[in-house]
PyMOL Python script that loads the backbone (N, CA, C, O; Angstrom):
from pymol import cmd

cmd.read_pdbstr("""\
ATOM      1  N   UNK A   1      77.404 136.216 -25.971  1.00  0.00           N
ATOM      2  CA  UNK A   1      76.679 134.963 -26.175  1.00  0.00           C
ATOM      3  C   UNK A   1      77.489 134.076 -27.122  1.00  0.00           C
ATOM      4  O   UNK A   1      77.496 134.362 -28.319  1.00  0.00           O
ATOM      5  N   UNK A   2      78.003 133.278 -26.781  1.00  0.00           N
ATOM      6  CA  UNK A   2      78.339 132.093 -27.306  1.00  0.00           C
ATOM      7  C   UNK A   2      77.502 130.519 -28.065  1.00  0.00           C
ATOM      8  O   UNK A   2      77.083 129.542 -27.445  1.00  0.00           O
ATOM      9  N   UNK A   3      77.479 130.780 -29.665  1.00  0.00           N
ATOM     10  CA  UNK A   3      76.616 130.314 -29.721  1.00  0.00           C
ATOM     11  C   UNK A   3      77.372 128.655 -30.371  1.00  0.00           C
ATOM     12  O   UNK A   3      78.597 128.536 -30.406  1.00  0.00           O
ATOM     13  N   UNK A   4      76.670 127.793 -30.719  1.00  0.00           N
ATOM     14  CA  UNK A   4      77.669 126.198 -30.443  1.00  0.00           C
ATOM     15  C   UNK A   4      76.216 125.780 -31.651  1.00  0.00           C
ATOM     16  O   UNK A   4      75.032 126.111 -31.584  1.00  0.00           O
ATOM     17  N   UNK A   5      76.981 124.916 -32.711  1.00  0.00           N
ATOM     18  CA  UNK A   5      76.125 124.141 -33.679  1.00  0.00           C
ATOM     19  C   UNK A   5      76.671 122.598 -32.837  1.00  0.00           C
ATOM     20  O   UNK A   5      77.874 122.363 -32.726  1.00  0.00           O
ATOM     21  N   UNK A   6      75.793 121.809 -32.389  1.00  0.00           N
ATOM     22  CA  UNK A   6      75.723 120.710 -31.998  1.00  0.00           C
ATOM     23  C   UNK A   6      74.208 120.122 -32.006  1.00  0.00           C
ATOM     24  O   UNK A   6      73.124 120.581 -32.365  1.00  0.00           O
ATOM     25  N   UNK A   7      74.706 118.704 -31.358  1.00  0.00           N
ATOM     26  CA  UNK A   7      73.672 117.497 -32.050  1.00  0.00           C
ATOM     27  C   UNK A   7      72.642 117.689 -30.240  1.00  0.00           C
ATOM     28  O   UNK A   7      73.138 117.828 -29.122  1.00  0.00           O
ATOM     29  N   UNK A   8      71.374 117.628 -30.571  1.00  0.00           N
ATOM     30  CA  UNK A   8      69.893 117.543 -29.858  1.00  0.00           C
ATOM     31  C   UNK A   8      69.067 116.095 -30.305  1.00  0.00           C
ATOM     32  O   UNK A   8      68.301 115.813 -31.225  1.00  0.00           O
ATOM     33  N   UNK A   9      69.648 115.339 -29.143  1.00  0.00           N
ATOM     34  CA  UNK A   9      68.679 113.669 -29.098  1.00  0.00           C
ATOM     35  C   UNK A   9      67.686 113.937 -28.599  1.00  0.00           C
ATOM     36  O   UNK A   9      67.337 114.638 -27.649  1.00  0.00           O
ATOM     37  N   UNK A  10      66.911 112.902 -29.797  1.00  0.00           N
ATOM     38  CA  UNK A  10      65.681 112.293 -29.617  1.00  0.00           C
ATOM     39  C   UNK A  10      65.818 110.869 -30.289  1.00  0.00           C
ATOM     40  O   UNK A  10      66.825 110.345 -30.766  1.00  0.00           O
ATOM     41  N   UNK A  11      64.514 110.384 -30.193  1.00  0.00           N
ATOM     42  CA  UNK A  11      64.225 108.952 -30.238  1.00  0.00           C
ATOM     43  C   UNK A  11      64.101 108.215 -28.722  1.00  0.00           C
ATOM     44  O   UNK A  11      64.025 108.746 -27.614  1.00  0.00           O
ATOM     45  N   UNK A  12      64.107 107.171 -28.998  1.00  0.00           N
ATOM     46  CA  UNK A  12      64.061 106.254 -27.913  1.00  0.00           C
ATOM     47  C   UNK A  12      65.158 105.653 -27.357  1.00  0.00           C
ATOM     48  O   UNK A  12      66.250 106.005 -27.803  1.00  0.00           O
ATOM     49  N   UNK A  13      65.123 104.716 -26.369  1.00  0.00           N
ATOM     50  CA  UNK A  13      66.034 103.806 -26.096  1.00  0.00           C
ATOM     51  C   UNK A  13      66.693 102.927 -27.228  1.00  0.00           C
ATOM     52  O   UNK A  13      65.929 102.210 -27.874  1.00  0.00           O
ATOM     53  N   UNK A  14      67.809 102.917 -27.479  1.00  0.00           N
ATOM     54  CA  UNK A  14      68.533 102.045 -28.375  1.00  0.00           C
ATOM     55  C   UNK A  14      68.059 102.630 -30.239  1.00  0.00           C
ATOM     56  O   UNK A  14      68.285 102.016 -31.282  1.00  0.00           O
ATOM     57  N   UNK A  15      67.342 104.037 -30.050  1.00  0.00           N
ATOM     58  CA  UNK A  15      66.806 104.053 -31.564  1.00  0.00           C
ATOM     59  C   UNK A  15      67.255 105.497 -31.573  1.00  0.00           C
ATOM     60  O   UNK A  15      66.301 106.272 -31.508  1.00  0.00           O
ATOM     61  N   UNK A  16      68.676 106.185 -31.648  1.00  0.00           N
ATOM     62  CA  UNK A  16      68.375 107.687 -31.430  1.00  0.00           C
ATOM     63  C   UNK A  16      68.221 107.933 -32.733  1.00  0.00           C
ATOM     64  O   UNK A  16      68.195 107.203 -33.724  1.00  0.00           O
ATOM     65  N   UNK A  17      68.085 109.528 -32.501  1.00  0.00           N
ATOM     66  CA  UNK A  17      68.013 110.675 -33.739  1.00  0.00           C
ATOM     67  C   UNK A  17      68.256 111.883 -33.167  1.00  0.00           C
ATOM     68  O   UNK A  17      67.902 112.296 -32.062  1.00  0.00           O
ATOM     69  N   UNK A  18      69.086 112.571 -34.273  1.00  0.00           N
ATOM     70  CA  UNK A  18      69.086 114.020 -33.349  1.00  0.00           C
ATOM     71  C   UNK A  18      69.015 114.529 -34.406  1.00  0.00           C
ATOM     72  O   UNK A  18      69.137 114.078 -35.545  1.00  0.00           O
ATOM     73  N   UNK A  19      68.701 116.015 -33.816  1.00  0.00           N
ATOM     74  CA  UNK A  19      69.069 116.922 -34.669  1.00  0.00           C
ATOM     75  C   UNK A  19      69.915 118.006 -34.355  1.00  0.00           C
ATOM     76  O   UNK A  19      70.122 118.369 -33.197  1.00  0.00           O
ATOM     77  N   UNK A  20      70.706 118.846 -35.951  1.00  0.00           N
ATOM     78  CA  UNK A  20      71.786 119.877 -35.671  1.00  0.00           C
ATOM     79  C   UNK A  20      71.337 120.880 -35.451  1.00  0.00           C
ATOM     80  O   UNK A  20      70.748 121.380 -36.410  1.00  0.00           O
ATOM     81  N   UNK A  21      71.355 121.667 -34.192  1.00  0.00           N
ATOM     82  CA  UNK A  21      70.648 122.620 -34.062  1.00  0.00           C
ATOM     83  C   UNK A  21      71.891 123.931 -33.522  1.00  0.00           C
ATOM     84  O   UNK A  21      72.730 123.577 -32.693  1.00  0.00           O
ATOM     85  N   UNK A  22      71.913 125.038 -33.919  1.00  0.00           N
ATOM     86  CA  UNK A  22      72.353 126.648 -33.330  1.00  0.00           C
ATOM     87  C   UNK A  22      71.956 126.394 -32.120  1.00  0.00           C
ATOM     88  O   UNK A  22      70.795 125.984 -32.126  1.00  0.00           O
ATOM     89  N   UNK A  23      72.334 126.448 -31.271  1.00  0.00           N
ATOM     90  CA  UNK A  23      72.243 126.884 -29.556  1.00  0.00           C
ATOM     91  C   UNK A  23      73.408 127.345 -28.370  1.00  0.00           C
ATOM     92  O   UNK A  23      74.541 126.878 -28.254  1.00  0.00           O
ATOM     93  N   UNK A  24      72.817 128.320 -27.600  1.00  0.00           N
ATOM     94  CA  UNK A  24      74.185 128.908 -26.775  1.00  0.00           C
ATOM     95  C   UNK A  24      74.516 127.759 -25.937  1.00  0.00           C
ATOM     96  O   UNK A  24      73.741 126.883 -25.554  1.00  0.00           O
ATOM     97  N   UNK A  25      75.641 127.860 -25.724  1.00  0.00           N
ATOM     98  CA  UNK A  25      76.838 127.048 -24.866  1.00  0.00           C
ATOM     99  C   UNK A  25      76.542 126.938 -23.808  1.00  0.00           C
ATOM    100  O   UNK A  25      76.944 125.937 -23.214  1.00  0.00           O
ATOM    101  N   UNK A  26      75.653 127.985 -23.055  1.00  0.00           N
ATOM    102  CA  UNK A  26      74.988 127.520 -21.507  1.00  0.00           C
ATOM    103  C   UNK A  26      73.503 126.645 -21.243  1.00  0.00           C
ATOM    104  O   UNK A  26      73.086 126.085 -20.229  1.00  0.00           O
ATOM    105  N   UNK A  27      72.820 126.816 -22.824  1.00  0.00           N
ATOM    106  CA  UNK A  27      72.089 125.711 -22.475  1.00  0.00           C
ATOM    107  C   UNK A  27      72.162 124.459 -22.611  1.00  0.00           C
ATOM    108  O   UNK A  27      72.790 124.102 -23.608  1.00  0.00           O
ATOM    109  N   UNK A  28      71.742 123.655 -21.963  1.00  0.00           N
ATOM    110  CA  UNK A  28      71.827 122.201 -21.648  1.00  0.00           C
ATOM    111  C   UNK A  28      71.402 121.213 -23.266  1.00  0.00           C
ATOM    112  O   UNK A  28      70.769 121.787 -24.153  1.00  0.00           O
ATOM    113  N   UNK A  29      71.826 119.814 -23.427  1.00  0.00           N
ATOM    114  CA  UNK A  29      72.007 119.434 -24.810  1.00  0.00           C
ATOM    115  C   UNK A  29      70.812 119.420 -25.470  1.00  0.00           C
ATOM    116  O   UNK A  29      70.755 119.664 -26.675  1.00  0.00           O
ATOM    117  N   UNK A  30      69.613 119.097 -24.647  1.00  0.00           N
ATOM    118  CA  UNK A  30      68.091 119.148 -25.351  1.00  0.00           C
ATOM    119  C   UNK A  30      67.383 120.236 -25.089  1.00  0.00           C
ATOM    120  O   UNK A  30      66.221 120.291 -25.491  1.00  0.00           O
ATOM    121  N   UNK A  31      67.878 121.162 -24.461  1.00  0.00           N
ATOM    122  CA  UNK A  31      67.443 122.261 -23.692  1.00  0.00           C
ATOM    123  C   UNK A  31      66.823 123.417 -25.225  1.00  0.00           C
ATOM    124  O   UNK A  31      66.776 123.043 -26.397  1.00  0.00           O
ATOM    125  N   UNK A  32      66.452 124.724 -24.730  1.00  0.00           N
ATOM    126  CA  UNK A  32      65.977 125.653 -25.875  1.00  0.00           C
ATOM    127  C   UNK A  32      67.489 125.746 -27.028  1.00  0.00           C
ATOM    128  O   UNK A  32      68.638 125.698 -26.590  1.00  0.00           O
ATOM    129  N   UNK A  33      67.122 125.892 -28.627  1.00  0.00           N
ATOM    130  CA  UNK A  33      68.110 126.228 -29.453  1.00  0.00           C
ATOM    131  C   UNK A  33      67.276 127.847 -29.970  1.00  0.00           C
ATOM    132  O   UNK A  33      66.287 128.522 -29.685  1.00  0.00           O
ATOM    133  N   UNK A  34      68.365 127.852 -30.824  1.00  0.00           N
ATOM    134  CA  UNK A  34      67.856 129.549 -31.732  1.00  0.00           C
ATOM    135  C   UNK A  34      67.954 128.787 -32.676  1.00  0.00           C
ATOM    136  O   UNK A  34      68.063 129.678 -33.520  1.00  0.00           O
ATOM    137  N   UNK A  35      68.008 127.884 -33.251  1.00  0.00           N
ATOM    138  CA  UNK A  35      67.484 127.210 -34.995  1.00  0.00           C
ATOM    139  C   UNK A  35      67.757 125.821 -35.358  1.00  0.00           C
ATOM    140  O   UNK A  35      68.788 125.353 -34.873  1.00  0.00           O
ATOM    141  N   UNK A  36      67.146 125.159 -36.010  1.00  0.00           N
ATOM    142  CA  UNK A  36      67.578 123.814 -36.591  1.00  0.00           C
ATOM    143  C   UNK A  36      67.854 123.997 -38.277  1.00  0.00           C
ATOM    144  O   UNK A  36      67.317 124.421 -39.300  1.00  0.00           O
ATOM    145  N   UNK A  37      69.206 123.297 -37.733  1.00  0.00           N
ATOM    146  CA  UNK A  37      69.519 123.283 -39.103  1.00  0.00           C
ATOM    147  C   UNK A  37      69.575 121.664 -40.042  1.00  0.00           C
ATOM    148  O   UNK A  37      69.973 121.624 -41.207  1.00  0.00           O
ATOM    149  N   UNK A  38      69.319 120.993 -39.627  1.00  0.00           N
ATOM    150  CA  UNK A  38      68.835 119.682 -39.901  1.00  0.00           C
ATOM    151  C   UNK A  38      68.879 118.569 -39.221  1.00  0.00           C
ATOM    152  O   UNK A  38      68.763 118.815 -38.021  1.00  0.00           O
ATOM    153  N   UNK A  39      69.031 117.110 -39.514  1.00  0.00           N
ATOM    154  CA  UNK A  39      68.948 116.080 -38.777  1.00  0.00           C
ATOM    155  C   UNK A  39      70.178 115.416 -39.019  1.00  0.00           C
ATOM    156  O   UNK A  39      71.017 115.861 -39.802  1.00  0.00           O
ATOM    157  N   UNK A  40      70.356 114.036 -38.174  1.00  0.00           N
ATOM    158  CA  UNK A  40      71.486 112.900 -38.080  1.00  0.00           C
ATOM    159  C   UNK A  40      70.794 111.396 -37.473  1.00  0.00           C
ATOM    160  O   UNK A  40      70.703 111.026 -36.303  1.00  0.00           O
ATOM    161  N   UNK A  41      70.445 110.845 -38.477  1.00  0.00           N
ATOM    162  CA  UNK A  41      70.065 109.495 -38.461  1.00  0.00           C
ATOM    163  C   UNK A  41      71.308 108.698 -38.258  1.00  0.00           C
ATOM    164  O   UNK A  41      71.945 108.798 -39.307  1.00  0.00           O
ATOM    165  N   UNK A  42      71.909 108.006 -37.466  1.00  0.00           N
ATOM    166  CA  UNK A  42      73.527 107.279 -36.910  1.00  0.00           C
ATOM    167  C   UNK A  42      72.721 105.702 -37.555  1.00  0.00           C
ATOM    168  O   UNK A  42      73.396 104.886 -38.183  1.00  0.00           O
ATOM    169  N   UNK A  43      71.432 105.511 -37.313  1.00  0.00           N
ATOM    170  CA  UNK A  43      71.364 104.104 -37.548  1.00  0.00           C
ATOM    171  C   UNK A  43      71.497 103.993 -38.994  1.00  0.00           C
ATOM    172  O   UNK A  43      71.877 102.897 -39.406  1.00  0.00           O
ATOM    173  N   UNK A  44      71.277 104.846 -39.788  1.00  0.00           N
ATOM    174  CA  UNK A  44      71.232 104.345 -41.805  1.00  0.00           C
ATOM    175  C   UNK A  44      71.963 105.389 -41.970  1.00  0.00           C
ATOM    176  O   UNK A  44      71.764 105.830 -43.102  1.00  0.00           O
ATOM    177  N   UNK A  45      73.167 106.376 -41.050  1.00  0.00           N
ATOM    178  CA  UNK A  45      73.955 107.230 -41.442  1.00  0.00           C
ATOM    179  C   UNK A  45      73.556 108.262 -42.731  1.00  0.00           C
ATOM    180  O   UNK A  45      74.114 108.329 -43.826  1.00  0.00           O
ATOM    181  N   UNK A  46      72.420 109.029 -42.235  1.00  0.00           N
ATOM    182  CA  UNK A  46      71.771 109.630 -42.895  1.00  0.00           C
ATOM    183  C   UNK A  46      72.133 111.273 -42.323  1.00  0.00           C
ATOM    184  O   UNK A  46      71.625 111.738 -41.303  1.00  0.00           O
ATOM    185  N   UNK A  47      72.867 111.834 -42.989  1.00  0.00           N
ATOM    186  CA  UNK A  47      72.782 113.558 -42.323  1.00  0.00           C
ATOM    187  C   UNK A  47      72.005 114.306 -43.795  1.00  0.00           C
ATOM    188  O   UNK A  47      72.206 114.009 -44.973  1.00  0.00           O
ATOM    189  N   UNK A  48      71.060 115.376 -43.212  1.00  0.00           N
ATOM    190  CA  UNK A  48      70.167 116.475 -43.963  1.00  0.00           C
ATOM    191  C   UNK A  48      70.727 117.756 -43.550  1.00  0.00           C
ATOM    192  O   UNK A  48      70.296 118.026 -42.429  1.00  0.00           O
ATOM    193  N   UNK A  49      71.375 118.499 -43.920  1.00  0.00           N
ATOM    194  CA  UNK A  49      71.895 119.648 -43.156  1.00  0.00           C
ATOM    195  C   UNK A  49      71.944 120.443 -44.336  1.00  0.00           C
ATOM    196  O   UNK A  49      72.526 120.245 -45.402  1.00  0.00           O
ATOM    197  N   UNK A  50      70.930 121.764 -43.787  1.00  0.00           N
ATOM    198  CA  UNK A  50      70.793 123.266 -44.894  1.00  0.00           C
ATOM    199  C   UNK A  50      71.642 123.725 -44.681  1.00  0.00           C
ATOM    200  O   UNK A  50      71.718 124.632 -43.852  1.00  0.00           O
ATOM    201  N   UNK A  51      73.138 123.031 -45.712  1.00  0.00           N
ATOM    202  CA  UNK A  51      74.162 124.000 -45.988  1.00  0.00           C
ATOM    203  C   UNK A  51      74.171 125.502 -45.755  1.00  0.00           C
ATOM    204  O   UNK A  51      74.760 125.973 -44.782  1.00  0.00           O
ATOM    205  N   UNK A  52      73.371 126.443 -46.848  1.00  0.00           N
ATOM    206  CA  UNK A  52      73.347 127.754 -46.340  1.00  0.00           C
ATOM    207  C   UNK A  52      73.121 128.261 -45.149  1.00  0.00           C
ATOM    208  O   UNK A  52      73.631 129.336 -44.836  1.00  0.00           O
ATOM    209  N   UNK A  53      72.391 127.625 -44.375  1.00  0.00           N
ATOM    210  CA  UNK A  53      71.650 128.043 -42.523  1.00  0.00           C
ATOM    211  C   UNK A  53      73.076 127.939 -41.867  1.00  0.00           C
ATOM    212  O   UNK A  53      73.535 128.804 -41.121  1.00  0.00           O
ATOM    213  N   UNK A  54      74.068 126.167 -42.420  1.00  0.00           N
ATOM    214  CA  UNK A  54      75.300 125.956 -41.402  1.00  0.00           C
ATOM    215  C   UNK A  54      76.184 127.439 -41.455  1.00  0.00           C
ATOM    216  O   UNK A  54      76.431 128.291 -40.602  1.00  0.00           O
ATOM    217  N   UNK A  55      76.567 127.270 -43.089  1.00  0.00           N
ATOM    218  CA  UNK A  55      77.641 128.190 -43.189  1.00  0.00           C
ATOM    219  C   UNK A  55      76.993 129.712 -42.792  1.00  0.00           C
ATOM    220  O   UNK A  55      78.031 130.368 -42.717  1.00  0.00           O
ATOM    221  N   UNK A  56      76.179 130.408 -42.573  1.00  0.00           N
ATOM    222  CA  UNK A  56      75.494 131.823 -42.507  1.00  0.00           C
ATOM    223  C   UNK A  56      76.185 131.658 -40.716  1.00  0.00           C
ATOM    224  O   UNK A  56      76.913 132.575 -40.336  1.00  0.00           O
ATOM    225  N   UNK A  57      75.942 130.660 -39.887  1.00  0.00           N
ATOM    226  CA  UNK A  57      76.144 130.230 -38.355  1.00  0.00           C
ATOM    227  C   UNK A  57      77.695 130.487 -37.702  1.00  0.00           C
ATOM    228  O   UNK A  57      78.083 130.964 -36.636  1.00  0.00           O
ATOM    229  N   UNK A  58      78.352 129.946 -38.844  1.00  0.00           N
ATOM    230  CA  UNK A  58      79.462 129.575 -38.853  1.00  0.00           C
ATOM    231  C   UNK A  58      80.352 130.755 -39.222  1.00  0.00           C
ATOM    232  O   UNK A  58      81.484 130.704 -38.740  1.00  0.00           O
ATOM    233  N   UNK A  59      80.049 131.848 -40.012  1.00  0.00           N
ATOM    234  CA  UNK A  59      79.942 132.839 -40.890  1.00  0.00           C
ATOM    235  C   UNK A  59      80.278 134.103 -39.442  1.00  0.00           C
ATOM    236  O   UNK A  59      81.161 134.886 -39.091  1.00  0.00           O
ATOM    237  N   UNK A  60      78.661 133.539 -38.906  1.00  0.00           N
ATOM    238  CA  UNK A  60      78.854 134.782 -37.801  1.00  0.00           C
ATOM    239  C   UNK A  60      79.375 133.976 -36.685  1.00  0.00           C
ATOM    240  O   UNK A  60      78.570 133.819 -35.767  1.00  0.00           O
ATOM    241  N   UNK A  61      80.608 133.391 -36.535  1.00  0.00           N
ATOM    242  CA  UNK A  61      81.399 133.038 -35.115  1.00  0.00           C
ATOM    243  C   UNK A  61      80.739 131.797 -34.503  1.00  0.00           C
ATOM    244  O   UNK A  61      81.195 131.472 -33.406  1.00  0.00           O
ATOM    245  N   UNK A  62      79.761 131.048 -34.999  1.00  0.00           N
ATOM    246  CA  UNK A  62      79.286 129.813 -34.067  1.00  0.00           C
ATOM    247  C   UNK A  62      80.375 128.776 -34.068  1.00  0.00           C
ATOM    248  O   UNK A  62      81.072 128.223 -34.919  1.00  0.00           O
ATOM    249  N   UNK A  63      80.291 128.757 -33.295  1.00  0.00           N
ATOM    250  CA  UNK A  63      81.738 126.908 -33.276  1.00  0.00           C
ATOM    251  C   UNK A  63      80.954 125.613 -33.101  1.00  0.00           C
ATOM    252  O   UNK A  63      80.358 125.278 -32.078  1.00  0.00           O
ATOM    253  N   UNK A  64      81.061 124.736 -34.570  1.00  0.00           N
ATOM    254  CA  UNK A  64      80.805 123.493 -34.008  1.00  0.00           C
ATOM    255  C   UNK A  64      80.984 122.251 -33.030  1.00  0.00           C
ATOM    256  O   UNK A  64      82.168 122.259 -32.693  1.00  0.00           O
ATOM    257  N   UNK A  65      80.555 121.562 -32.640  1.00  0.00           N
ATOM    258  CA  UNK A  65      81.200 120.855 -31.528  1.00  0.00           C
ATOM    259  C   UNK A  65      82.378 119.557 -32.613  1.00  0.00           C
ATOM    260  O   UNK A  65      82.423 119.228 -33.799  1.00  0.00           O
ATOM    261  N   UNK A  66      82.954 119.282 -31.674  1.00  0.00           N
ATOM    262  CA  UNK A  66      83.866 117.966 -32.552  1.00  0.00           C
ATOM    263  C   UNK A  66      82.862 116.940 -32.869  1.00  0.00           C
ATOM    264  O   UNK A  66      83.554 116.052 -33.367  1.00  0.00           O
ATOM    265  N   UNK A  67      81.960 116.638 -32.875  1.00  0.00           N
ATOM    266  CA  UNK A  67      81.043 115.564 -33.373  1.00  0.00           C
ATOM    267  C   UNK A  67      80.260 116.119 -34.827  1.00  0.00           C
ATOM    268  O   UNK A  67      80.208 115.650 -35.964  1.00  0.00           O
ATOM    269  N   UNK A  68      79.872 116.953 -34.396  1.00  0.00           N
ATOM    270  CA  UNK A  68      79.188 118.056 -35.939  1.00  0.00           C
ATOM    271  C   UNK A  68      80.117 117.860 -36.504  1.00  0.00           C
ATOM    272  O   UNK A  68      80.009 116.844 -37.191  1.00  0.00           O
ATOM    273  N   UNK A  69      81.707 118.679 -36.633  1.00  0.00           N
ATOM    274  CA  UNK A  69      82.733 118.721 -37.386  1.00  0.00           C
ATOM    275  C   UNK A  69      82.995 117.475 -38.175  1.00  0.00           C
ATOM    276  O   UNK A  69      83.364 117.395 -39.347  1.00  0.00           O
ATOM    277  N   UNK A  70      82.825 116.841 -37.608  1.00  0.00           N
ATOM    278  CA  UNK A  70      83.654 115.109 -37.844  1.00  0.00           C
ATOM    279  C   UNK A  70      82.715 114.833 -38.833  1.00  0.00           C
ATOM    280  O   UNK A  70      83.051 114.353 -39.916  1.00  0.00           O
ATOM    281  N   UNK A  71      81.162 115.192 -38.445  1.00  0.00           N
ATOM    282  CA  UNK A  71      80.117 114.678 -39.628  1.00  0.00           C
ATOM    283  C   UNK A  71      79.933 115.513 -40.589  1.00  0.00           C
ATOM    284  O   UNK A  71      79.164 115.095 -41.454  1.00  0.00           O
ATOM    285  N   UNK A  72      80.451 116.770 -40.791  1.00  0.00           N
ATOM    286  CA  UNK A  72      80.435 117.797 -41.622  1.00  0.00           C
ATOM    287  C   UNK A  72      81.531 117.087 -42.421  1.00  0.00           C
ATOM    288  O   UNK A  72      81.205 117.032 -43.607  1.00  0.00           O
ATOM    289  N   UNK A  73      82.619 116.573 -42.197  1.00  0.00           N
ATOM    290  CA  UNK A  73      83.488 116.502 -42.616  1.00  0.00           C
ATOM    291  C   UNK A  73      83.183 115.322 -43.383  1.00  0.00           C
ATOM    292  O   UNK A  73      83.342 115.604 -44.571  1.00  0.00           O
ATOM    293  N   UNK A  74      82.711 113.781 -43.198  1.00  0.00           N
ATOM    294  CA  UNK A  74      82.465 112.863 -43.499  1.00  0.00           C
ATOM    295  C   UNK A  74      81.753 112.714 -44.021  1.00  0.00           C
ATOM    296  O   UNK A  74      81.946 111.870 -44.895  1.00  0.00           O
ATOM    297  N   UNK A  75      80.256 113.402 -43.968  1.00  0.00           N
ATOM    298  CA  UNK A  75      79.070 113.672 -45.342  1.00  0.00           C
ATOM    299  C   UNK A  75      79.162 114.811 -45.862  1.00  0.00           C
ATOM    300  O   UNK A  75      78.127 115.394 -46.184  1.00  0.00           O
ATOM    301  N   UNK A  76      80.546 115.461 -46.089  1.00  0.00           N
ATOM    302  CA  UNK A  76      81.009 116.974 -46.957  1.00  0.00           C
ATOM    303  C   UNK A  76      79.710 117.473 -47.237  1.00  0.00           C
ATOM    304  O   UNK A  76      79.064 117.280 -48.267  1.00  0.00           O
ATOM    305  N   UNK A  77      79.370 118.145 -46.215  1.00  0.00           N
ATOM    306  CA  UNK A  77      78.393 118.517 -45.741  1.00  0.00           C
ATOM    307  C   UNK A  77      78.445 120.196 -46.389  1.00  0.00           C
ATOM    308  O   UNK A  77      77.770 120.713 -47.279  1.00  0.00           O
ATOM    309  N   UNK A  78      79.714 120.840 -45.389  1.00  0.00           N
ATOM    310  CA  UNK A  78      80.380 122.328 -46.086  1.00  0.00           C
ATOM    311  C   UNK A  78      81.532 122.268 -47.104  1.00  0.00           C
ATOM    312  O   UNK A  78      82.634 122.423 -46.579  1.00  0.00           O
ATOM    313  N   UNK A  79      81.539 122.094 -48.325  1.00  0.00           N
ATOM    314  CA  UNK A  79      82.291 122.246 -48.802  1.00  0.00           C
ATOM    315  C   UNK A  79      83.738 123.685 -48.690  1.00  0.00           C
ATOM    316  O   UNK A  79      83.711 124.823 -49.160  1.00  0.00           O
ATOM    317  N   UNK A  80      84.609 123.130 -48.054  1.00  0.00           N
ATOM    318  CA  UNK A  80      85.192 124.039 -47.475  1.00  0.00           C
ATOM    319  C   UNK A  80      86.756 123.508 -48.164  1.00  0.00           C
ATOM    320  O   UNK A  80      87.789 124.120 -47.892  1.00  0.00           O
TER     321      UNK A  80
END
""", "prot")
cmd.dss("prot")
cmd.show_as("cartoon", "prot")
cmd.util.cbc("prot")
cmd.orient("prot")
């Protein structure tokens, strides 16, 4: 099982929100996850992410997608 930390939209038309959620690589982007680990507001560039939940994920082999990464990286999110 291959498991993938990436972003799960919601909101509306022209208003998203997602959230960072643990989920395997074969399910689909809004489809079932195994955990949330916080949110990503893009309109007031707002990320909430339970550091300990990311890194414990990450810890045991999850791979983020390049969009997580980029925002991990930009709201030093994991201090790494």
């Amino acid at each position: 099982m291959a498991v993938k930390i990436r972003l799960q939209r919601f909101g509306s038309n022209k208003r998203p929100f997602y959230r960072v959620v643990a989920s395997e690589s074969t399910k689909s982007r809004d489809g079932k996850f195994l955990e949330i680990l916080g949110t990503y507001d893009p309109l007031i560039g707002k990320v909430a992410v339970d550091a300990t939940k990311a890194q414990q994920w990450l810890d045991n082999g999850a791979q983020p997608t390049d969009t997580v990464k980029s925002l991990f990286k930009k709201y030093s999110v994991l201090n790494k």
